[in-house]
SENUNU-574817 format. One record per atom (N, C-alpha, C, O): x, y, z; residue in one letter. Coordinates in steps of 0.001 Angstrom, whole numbers, plus 500000, padded with zeros to 6 digits. Layout:
<nodes>
XYZA...
</nodes>
This chain:
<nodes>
616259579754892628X615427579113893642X615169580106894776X616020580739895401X613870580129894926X613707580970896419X614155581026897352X614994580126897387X614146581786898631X614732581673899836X613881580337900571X614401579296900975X612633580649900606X612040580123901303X611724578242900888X611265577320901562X612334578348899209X612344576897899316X613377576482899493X613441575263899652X614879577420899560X616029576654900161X616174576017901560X616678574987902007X615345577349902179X614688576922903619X614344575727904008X614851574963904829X612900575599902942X612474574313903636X613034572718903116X612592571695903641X613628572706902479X614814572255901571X615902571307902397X616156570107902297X616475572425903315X617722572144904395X616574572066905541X616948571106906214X615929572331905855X615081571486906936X614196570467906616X613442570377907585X613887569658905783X614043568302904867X615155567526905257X615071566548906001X616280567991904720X617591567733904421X618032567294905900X618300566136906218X618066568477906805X618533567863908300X617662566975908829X618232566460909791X616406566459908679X615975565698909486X615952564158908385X615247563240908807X616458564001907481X617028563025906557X618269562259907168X618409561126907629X619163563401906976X620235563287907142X621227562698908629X622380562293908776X620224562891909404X620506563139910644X620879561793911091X621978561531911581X619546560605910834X620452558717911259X621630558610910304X622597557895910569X621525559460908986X623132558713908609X624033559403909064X625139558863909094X623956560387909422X625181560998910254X626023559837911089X627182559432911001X624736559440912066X624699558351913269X625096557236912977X625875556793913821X624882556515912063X625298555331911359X626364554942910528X626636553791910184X627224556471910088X628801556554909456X629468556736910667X630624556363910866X628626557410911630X630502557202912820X630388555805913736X631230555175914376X628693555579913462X628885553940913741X629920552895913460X630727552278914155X629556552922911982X630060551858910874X631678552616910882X632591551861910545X631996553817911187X633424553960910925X634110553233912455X635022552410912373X633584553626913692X634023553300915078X634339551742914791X635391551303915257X633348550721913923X633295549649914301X634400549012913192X634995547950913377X634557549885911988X635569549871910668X636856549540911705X637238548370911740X637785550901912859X638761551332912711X638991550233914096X640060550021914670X637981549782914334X638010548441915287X637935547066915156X637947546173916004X637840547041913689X638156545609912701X636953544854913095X637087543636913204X635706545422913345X634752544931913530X633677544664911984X634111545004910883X632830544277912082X632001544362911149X630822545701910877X630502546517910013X630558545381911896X629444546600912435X628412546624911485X628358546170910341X627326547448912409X625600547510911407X625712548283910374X626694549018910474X625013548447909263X624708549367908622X624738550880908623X624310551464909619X625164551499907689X624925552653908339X623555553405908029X623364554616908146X622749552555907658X621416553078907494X620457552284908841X619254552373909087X621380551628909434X620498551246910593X620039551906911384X619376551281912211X620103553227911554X619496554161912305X617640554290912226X616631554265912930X618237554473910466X616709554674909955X615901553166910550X614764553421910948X616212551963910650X615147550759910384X615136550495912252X614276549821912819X616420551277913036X616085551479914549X614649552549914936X613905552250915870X614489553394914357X613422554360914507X612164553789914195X611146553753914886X612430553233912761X610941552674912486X610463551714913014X609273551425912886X611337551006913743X611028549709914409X610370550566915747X609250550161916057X610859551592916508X610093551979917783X609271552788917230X608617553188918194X608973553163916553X607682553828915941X606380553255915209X605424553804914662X606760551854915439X605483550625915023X605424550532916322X604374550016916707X606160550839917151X605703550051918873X604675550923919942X604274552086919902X604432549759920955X603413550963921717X604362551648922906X605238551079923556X603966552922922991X604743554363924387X604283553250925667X603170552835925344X604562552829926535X604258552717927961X604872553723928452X605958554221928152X603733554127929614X603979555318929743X603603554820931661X602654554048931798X604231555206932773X603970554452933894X602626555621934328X602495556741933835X601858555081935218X601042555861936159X601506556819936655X600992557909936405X602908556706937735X603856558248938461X603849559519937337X604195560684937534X603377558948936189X604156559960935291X602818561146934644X601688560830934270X603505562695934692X602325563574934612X602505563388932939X602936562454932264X601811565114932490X601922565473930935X603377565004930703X603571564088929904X604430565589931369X605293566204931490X606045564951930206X606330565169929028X606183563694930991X606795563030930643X606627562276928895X607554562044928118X605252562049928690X604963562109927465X605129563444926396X604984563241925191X605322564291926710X605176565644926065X606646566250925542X606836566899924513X607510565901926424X608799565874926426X609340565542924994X609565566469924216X609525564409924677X610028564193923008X609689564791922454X610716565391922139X608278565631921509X607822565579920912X608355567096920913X608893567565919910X608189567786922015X608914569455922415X610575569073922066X611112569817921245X611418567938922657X612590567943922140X613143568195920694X613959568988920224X612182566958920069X612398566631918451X612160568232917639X612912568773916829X610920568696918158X610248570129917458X611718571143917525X612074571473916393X612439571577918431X613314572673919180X614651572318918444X615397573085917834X614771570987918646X616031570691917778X616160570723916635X617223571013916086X614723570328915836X615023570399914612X614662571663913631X614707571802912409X614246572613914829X613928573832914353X615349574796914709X615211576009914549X616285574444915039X617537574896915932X618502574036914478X619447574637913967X618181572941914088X619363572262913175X618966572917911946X619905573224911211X617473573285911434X617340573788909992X617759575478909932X618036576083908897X617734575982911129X618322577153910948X619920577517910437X620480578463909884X620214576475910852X621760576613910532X621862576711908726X621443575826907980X622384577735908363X623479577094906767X624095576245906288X625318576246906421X623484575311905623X623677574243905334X624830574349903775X626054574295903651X623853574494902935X624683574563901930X624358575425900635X624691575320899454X623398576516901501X622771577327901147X622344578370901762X621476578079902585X622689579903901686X622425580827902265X620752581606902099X620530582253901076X619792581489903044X618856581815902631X618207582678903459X617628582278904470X618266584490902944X617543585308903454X616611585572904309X616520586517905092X615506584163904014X613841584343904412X614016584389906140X613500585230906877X614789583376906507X614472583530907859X616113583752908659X616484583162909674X616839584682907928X618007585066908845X618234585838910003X619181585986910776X616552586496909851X616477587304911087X616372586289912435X617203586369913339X615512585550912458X615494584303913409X616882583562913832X617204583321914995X617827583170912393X618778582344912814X619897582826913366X621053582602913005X619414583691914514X620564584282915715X621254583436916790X620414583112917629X622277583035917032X623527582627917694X622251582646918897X621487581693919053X622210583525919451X621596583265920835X620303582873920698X620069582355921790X619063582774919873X618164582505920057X618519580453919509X617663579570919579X619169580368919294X619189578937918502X619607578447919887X618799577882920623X621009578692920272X621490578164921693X620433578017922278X620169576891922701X619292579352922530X618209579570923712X617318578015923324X616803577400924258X617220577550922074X616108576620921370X616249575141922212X615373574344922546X618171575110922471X619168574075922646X618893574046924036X618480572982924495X619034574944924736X618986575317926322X617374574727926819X617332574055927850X616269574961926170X614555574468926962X615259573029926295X615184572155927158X615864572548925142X615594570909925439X615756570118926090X615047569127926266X617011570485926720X618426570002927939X617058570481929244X616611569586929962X616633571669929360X615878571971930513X614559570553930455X614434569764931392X613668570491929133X612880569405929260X612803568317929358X611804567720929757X614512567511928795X614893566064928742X615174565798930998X615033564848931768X615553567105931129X616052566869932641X614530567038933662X614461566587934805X613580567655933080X612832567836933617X611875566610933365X611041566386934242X611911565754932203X610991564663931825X611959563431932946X611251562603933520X613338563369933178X614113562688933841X613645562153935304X613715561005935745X612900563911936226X612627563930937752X611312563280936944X611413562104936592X610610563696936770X609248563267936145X608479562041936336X607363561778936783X609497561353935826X609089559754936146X609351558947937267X609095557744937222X609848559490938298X610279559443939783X611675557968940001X611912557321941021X612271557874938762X612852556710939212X614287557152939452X614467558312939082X615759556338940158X616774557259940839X617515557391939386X618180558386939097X617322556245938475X618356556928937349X617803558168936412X618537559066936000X616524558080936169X616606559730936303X616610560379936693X616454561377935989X616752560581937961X616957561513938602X618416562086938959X618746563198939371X619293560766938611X620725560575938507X621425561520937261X622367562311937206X620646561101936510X620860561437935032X620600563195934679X621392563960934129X619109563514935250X619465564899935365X619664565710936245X619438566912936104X620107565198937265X621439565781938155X622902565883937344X623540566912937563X623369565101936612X624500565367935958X624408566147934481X625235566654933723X623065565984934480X623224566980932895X623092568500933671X623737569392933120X622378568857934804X622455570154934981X623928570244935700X624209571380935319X624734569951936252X625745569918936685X626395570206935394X626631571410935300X626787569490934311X627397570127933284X626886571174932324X627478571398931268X625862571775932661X624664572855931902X625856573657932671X626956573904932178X625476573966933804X626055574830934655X627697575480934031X628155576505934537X628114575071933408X629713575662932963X629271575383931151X629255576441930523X629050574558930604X628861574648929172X627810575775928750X628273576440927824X626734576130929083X626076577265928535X626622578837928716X626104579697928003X627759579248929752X628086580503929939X629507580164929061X630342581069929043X629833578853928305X631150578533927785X630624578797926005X631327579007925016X629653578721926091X628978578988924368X628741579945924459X628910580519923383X628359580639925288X627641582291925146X628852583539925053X628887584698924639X630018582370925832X631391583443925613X631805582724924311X631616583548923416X632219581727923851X632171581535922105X631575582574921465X632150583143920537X630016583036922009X629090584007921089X629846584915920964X630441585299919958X629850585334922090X630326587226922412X631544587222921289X631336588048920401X632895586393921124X633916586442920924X633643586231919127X634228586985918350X633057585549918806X632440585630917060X632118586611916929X632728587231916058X630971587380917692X630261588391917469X631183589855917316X630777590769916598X632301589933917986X633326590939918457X634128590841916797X634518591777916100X634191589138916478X634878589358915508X633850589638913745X634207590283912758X633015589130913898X632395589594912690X631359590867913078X630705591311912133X631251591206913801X630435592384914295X628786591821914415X627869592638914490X628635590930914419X626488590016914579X626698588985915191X627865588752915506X625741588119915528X625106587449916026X624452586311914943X624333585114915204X624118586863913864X623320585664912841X624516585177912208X625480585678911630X624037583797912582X624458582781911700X624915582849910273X625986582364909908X623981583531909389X623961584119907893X624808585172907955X625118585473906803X625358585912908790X626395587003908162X627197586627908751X628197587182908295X627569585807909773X629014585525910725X629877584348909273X631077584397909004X629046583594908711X629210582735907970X629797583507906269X630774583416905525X628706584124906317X629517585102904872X630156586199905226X630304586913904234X630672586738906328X631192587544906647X633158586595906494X634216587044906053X632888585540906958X634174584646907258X634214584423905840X635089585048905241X633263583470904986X633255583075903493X633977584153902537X634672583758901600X633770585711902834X634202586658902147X635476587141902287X635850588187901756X636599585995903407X637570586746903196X637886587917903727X638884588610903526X637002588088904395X636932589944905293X637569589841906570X637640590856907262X637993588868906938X638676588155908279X639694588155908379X639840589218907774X640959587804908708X642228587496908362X642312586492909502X641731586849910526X643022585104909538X643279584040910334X643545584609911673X644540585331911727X642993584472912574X642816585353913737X643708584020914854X643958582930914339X644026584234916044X644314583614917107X642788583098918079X642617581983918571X641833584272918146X640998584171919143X640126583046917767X639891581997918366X639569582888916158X639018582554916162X639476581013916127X638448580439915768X640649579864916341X641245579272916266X640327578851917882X639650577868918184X640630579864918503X640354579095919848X639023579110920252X638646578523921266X638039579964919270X636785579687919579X636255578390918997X635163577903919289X637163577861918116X636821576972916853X636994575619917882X636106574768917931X638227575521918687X638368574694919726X637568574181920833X637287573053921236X637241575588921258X636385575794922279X634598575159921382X634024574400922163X634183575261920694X633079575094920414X633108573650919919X632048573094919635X634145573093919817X634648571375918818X634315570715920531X633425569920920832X635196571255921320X634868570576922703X633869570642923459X633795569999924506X632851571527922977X631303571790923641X630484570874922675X629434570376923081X630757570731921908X629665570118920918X630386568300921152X629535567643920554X631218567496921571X631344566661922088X630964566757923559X631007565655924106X630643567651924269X629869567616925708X628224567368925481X627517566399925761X627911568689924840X626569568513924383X626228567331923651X625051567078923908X626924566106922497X626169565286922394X626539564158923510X626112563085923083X626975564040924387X627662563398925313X628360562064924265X627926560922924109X629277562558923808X629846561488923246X631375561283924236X631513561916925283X632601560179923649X633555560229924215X633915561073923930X633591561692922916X635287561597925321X635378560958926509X634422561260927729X634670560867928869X633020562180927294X632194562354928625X631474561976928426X630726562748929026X630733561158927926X629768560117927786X629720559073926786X630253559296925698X628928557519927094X629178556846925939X627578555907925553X627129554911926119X627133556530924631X626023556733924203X625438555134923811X624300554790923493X626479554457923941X627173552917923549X626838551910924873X626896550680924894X626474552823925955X626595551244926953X625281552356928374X625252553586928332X624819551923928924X623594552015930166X624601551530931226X624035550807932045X625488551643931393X626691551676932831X625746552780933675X625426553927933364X625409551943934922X625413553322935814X626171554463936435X625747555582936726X627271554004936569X628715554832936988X628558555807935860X629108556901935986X628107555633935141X629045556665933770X627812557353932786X628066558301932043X626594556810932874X625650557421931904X624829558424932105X624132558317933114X624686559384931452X624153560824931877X622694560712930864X621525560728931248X623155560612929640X621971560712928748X620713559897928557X619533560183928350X621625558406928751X621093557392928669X620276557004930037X619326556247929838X620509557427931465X620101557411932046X618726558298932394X617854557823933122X618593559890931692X617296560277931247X616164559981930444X615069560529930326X616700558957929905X615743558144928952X615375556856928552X614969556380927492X615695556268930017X615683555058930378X614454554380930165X614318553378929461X613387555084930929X612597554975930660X611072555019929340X609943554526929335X611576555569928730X610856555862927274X610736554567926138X611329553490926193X610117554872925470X609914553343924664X608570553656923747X607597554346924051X608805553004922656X607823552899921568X608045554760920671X609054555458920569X607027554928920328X607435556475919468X607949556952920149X608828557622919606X607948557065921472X608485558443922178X610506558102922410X611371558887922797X610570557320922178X611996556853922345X612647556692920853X613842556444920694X611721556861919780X611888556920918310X612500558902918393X613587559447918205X611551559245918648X611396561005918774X613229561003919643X614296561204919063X613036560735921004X614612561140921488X615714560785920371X616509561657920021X615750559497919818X616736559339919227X616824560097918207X617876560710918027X615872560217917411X615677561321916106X616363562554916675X617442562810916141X615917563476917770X616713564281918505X618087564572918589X618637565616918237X618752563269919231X619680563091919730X620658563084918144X621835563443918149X619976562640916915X620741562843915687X620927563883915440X621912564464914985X619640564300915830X619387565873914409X620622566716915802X621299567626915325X620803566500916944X621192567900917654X623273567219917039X624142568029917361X623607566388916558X624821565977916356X625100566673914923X626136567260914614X623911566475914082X624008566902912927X623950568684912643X624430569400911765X623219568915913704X623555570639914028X624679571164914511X625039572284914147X625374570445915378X626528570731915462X627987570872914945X628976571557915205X627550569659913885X628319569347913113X628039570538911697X628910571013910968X627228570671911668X626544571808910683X627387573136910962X628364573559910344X626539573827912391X627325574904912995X628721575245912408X628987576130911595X629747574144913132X631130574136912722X631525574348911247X632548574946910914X630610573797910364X630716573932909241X630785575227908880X631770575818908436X629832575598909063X628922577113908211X629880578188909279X630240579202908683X630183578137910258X631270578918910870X632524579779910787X632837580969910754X633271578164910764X634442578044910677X635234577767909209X636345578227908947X634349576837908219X634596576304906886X633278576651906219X632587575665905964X632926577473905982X632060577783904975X631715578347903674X630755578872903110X632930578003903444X633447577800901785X632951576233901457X633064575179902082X632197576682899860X631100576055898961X629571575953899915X629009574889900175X629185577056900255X627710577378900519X627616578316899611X628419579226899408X626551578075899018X626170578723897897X625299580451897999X624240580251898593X625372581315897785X624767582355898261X623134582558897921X622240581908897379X623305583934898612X621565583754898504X621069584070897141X621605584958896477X619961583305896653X619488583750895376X619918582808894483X619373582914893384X620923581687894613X621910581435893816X621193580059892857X620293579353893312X621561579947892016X621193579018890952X621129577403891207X621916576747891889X620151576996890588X620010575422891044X621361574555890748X621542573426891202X622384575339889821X623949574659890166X624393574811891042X624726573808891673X624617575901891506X625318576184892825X624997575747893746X625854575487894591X623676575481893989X623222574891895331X623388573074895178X623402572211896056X623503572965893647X624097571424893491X625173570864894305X625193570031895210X626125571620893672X627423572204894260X627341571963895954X627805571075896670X626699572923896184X627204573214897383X626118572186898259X626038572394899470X625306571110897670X624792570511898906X625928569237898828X626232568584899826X626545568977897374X628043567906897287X628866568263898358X629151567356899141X629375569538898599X630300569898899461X630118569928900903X631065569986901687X628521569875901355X628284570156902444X628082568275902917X628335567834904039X627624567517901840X627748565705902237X629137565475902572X629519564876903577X629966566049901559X631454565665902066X632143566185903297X633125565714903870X631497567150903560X631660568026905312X631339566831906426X632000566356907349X630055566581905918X629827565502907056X630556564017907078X630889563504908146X630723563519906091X631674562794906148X633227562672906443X634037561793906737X633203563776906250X634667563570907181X634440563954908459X635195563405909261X633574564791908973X633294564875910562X632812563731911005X633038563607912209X632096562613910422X631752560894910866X632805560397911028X633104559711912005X633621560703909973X635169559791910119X636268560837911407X636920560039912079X636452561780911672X637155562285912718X636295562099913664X636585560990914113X635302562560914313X634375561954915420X634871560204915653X635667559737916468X634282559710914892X634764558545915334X636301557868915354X636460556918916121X637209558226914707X638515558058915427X638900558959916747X639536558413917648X638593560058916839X638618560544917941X637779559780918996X638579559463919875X636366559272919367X636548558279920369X636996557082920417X636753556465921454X637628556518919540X638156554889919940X639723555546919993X640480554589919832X640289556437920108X641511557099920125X641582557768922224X642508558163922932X640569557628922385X640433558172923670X639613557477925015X638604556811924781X640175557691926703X639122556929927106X638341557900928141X638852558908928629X637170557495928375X635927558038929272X636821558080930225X637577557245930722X636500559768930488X636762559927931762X635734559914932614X634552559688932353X636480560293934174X635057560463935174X634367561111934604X634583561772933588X632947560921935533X631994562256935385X632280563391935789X632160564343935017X632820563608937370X633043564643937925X634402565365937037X634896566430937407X634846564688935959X636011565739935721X635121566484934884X635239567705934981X634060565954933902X633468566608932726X633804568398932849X634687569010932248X632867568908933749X633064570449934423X634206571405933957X634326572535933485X635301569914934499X636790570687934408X637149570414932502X637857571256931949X636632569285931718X636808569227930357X636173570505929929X636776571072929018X634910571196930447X634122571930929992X634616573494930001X634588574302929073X635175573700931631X635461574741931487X636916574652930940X637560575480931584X637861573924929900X638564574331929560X638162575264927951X638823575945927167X636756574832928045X636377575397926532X635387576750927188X635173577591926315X634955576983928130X635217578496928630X636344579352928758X636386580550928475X637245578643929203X638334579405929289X638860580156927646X639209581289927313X638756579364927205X639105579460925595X638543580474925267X639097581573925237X637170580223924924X636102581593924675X636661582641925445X636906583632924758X637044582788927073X637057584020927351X638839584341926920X639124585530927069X639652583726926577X641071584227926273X640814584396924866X641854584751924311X639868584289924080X639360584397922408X639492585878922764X640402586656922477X638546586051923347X637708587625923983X638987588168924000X639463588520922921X639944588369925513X641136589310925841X641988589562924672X642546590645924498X642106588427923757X643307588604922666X642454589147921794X643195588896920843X641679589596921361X640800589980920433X640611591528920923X640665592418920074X640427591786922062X640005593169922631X641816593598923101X642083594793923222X642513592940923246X643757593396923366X644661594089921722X645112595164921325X644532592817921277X644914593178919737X644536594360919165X645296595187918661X643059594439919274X642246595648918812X642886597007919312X643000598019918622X643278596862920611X643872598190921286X644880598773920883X645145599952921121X645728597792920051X646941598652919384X646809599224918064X647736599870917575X
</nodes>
């Protein structure tokens, strides 16, 4: 199979995949809570239901605010198909660089906060006041994750940090343990799940995300949520192809192998639905104002990845 149809293949695949992601840590949260809970395909029949509906869109509001989803959904899901899924594919590895994907991640967070002031009302404006407040320590906390991968596999792309680790060329390191940490606790910031956000309730005291998108409705509130999957399902991806990226199939590789390895990469996500969600009903929301201090403990990480890595090296 080609590169370029494995490509478009796993970017298919992630934007499929992405409500059931959403709908197994649903149905597991509501499992390990002796609840009944929705479907886990209810994601999908939540979307289509706001995507038969009409956008109201208020008068206060410029391009800005309509334009917003549609730039979110595009960035994310061009940021989630880059990742290695369950298949290594040549065609576009030059693109799928550590920093340009983050950079993809970074204008959405800039446009969801900027569609937030936009519509002039205080909870968005509430809302992206606290997402740039936690921008502020989580983006220099991933970029030191970068540096500290990069130190250890010698690149930046996604495609060789991943088969560089897959090959065994590594040996169980200390720093990559703690980048592995450090990036598990950014990627619960970034989707604001528990304990720094709860994606579950419109509390004003406590909602960051939900409060930027308060306002939205009909397709354009179909598009955020689609978003808000596909950027969980990238993350969850990331970690994968990273850290565990054993059974991704290599490049070039045969329509078994990639059998193979898209089995292994469903069962990846399923157990990240099932740990995600015992991990928040296992834990409670903290303040907002501590988030910062949750955040920079996963800077700190990245940069003690770094010292023990450049220390080690010295002897």
């Amino acid at each position: 199979m080609s590169d370029l149809t494995v490509q478009i293949l796993q970017a298919v695949l992630a934007l499929a995949l992405a409500p059931l992601l959403t709908g197994m840590v649903r149905k597991t949260k509501a499992s390990l809570q002796r609840r009944c809970g929705a479907s886990i395909f209810q994601p999908y029949r939540d979307i289509a239901r706001l995507m038969r509906k009409e956008a109201v869109v208020s008068h206060d509001a410029s391009w800005i605010f309509p334009a917003a989803p549609t730039f979110i959904l595009a960035a994310t899901w061009v940021a989630a198909a880059l990742v290695p899924m369950f298949a290594f594919a040549n065609g576009l590895s030059s693109a799928a660089d550590f920093i340009v994907i983050i950079g993809l991640l970074a204008s959405t967070r800039f446009a969801l906060a900027l569609a937030g002031l936009d519509i002039g009302t205080s909870f968005g404006g509430l809302g992206s006041s606290r997402e740039m407040l936690f921008a502020t320590v989580a983006e220099p906390a991933i970029l030191m994750l970068i540096f500290a991968l990069s130190l250890i596999c010698g690149t930046t792309r996604l495609v060789d940090i991943a088969g560089f680790i897959q090959g065994t060329q590594v040996a169980p390191h200390i720093s990559l343990l703690l980048a592995f940490a450090g990036l598990a606790m950014l990627a619960v910031v970034e989707n604001g799940r528990i304990p720094v956000d709860n994606p579950a309730t419109h509390l004003e005291l406590t909602m960051v995300h939900e409060a930027m998108v308060l306002e939205y409705s009909g397709r354009h509130l179909a598009q955020i949520e689609l978003a808000a999957s596909l950027k969980l399902l990238f993350y969850v991806s990331l970690i994968s192809a990273v850290f565990l990226p054993w059974g991704i199939a290599p490049a070039g590789a045969s329509l078994g192998q990639i059998a193979l390895g898209l089995i292994v990469y469903l069962f990846k996500l399923a157990v990240a639905a099932k740990l995600l969600a015992f991990f928040e009903i296992s834990i409670a929301k903290m303040r907002v104002f501590r988030v910062p201090q949750f955040t920079g403990v996963a800077l700190m990480l990245g940069l003690l990845a770094v010292i023990l890595l450049l220390v080690s090296r010295s002897f």
